[in-house]
C-alpha atoms as an extended CHARMM CRD file, in Angstrom:
* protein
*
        73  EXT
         1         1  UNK       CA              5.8570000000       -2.1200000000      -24.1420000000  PROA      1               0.0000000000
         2         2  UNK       CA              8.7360000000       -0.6720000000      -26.5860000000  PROA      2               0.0000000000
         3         3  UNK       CA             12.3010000000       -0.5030000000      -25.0200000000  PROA      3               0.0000000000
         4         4  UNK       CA             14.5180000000        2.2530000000      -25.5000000000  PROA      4               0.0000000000
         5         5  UNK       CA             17.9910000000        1.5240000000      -26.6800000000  PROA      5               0.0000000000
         6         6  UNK       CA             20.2200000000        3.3870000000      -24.2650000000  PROA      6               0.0000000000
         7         7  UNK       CA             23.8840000000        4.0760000000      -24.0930000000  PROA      7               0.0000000000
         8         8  UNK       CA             24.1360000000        1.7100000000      -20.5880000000  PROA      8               0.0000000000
         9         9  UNK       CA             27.8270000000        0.9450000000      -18.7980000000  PROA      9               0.0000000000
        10        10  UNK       CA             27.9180000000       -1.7530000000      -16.6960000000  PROA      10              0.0000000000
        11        11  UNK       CA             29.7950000000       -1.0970000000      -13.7350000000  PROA      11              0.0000000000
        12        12  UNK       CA             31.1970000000       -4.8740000000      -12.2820000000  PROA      12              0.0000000000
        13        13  UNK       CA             33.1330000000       -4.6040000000       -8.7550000000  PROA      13              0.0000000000
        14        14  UNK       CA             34.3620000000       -7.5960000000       -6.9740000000  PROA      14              0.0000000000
        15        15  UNK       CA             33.7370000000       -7.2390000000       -3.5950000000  PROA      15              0.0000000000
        16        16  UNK       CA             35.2840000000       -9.7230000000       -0.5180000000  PROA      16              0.0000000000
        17        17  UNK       CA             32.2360000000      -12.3270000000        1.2770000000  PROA      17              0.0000000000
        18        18  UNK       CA             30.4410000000      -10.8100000000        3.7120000000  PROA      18              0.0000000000
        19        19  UNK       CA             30.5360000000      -12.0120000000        7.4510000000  PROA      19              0.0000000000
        20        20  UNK       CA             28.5810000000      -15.5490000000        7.4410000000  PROA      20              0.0000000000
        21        21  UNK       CA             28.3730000000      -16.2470000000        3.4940000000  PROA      21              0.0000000000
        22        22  UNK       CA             28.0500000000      -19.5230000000        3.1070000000  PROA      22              0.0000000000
        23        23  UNK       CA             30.0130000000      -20.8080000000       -0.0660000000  PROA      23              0.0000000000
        24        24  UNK       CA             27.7820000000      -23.9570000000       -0.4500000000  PROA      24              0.0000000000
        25        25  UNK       CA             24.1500000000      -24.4560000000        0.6330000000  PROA      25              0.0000000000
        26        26  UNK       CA             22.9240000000      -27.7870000000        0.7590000000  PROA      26              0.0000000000
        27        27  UNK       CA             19.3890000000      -28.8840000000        1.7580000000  PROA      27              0.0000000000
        28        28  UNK       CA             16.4130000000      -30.7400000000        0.1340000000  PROA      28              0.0000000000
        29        29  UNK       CA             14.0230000000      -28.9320000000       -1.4600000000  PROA      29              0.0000000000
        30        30  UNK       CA             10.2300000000      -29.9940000000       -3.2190000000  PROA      30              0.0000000000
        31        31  UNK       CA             10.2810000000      -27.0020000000       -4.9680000000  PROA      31              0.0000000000
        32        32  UNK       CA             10.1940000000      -27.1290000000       -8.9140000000  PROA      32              0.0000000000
        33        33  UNK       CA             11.3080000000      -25.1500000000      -11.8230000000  PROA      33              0.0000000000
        34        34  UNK       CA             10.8360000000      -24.6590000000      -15.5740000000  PROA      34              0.0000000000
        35        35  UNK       CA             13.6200000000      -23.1650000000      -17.8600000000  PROA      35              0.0000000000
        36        36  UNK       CA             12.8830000000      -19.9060000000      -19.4280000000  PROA      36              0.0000000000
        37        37  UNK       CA             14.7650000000      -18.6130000000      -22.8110000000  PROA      37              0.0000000000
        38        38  UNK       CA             17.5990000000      -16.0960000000      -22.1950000000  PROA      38              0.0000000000
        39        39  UNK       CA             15.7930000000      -13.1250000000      -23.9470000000  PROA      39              0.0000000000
        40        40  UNK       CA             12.2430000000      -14.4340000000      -22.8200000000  PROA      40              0.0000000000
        41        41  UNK       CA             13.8040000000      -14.0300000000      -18.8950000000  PROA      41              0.0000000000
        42        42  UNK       CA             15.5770000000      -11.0600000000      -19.4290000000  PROA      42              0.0000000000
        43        43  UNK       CA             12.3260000000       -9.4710000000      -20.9140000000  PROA      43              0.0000000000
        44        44  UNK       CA             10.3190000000      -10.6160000000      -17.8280000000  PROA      44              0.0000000000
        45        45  UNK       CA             12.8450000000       -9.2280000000      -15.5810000000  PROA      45              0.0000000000
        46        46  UNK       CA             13.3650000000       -5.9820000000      -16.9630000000  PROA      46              0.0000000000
        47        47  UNK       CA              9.4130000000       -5.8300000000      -16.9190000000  PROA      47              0.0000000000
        48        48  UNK       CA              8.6740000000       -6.4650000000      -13.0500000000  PROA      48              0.0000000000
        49        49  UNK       CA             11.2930000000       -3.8280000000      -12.5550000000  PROA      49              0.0000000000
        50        50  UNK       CA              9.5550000000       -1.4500000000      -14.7890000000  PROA      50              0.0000000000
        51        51  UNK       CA              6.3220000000       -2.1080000000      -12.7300000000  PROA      51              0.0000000000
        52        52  UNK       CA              7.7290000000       -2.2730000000       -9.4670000000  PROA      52              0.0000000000
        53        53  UNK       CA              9.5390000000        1.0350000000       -8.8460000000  PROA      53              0.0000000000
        54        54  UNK       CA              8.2050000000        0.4170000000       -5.1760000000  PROA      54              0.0000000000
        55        55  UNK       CA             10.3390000000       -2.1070000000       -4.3760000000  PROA      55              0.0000000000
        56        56  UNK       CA             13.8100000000       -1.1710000000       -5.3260000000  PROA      56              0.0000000000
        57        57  UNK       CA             13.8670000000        2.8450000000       -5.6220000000  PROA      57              0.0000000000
        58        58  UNK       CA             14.0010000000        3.2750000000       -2.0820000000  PROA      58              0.0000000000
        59        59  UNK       CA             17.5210000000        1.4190000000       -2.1410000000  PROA      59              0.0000000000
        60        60  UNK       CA             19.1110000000        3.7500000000       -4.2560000000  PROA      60              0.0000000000
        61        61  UNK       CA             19.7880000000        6.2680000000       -1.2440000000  PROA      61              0.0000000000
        62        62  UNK       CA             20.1300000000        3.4790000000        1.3400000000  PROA      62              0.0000000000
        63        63  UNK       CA             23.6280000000        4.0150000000        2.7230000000  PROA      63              0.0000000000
        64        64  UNK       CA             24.0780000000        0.1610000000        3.1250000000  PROA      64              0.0000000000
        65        65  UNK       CA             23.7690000000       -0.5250000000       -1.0750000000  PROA      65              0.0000000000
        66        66  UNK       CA             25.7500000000        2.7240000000       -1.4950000000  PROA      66              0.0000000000
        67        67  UNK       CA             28.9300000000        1.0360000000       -0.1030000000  PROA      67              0.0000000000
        68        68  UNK       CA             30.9770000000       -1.3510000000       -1.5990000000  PROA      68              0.0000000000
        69        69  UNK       CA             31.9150000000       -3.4230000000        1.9490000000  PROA      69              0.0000000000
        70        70  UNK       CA             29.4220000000       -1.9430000000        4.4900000000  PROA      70              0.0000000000
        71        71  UNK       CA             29.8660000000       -4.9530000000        6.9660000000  PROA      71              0.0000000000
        72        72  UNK       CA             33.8100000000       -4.4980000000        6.9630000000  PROA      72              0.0000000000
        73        73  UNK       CA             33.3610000000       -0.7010000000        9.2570000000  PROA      73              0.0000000000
C-alpha cells in the first residue's frame, strides 16, 4: 500500500471531562501486551482505518462527534 503525502492540519481542542470521567481507573487485569515501534503502530493504525471505512464514516455526520461539549446542553 503506498501513502500519499498530504498537506494535513491537525486541529487539537481541549475540551472540559464529561459527566462521570473517571480520572484514574484502577482494577486487575490478566490481560497482556507487546510493544510495537512508533512508525510500525502508526502504519497499522492508519491501515485498519483504510480498511474499515464501515466503522467510523458513519460518525462523521453524527451530531454527538460534531460538537465540542455535547453532554454540557
Amino acid at each position: 500500500m503506498k501513502y500519499q503525502k498530504r498537506n494535513l492540519r491537525i486541529k487539537i481542542k481541549f475540551v472540559s471531562d464529561r459527566p462521570g470521567h473517571d480520572k484514574r481507573y484502577c482494577m486487575k487485569t490478566s490481560l497482556s501486551y507487546e510493544v510495537t515501534p512508533l512508525k510500525e503502530g502508526l502504519k497499522k493504525t492508519y491501515e485498519w482505518y483504510v480498511k474499515n471505512e464501515w466503522w467510523w464514516k458513519p460518525l462523521i455526520n453524527d451530531k454527538f462527534f460534531k460538537e465540542d461539549e455535547p453532554w454540557k446542553k
